[in-house]
Phi, psi and omega in degrees: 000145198281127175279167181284123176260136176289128144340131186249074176294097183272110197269139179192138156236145172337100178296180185194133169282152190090332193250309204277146170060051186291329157341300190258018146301311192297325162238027175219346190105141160310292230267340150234025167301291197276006157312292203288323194277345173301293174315302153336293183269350171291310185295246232313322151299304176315322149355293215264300199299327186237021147276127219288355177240191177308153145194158172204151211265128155262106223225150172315170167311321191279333192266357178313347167285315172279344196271338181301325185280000161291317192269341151329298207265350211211337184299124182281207185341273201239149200292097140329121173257152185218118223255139166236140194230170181286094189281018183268333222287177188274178176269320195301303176274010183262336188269300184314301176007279208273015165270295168334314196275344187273339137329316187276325166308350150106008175266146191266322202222163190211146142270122143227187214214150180259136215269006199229018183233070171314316179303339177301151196197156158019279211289336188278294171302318198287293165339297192276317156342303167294332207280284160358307180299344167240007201221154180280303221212109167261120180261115195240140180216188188218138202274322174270325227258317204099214197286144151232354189211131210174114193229156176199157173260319118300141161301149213250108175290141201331071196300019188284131208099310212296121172297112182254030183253348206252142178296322172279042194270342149317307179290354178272320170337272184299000151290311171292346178265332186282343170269023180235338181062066127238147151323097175243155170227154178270096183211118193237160199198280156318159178197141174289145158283137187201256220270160139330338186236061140245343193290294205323326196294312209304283220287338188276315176305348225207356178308286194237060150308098181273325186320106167337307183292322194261009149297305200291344188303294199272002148300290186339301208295320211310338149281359177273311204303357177281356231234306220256306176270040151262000000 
């Protein structure tokens, strides 16, 4: 029997200097925060590119021009969809969003991966697929960094309240799914870039990383880790 491949929805937004990624802005500079944030979302496409199923860029509103000439530029086999959201709105109502509308579009089931999680790899995808075939909702974290990953089968029970700013925001998830009665699994491996010093973590993850994007990646950092262990 053929497996079902989940849709791969991928969140992002445009960097703008000054704005994405103030974390590592605060110790590397804006212009090259939002360098690193470019880089990010290059890994997260290559990703995209060799997924064997639908995907689609989900982007504020205001970034819709870009993200369509992204999927112009980077789509394979079949046309990148590219969803747009209210980008003032909370993440709790931007993923109910987009389950409903990628729903009404006739797709059941999603990965989706956050645009700032380079360290995701293959093996991360493959996990959660199978995992999926028995579970309503997988949640893949990091105990320090927080969510990077985060699939589902059912529509997504009310996420109102979820700090998602907060590293423990997998346990809130999965409280709130489990008092909704889904199956959830837990698992944590993957992780987001939120600071300067996950880059040191990065360059150790990503050493004999072969993937172009996330090469030309760990070329950019090799001036920065002096920067970070200072």
């Amino acid at each position: 029997m053929k497996r079902f491949i989940p849709t791969l929805v991928v969140l992002l937004a445009r960097p703008r200097l000054g704005v994405c990624h103030l974390g590592l802005a605060e110790t590397l500079g804006a212009k090259r925060a939002m360098q690193l944030s470019q880089l990010f979302i290059e890994c997260a496409l290559e990703d995209a590119r060799i997924w064997p199923g639908r995907v689609v860029l989900a982007v504020p509103e205001q970034d819709r021009a870009w993200a369509e000439y992204l999927a112009d530029t980077h789509q394979q086999k079949q046309p990148w969809l590219v969803e747009c959201h209210d980008s003032q709105g909370l993440m709790s109502e931007t993923l109910t969003y987009l389950d409903l509308s990628l729903r009404e579009q006739g797709l059941q089931q999603f990965i989706y991966i956050f645009s700032d999680a380079p360290a995701l790899s293959g093996d991360h995808y493959r996990k959660a697929i199978l995992i999926l075939q028995n579970y309503d909702v997988v949640l893949n974290h990091d105990a320090i960094s927080g969510l990077s990953l985060l699939a589902n089968t059912r529509p997504w029970p009310s996420f109102s309240g979820i700090d998602w700013r907060s590293t423990a925001v997998a346990e809130q998830l999965q409280l709130r799914c489990i008092q909704s009665s889904f199956q959830v699994s837990d698992t944590q491996a993957a992780y987001v870039i939120r600071k300067a010093s996950d880059l040191l973590r990065l360059q150790h993850d990503l050493a004999q990383d072969k993937r172009p994007a996330r090469m030309r990646l760990m070329q950019a950092l090799q001036p920065v880790f002096s920067q970070v262990i200072a």
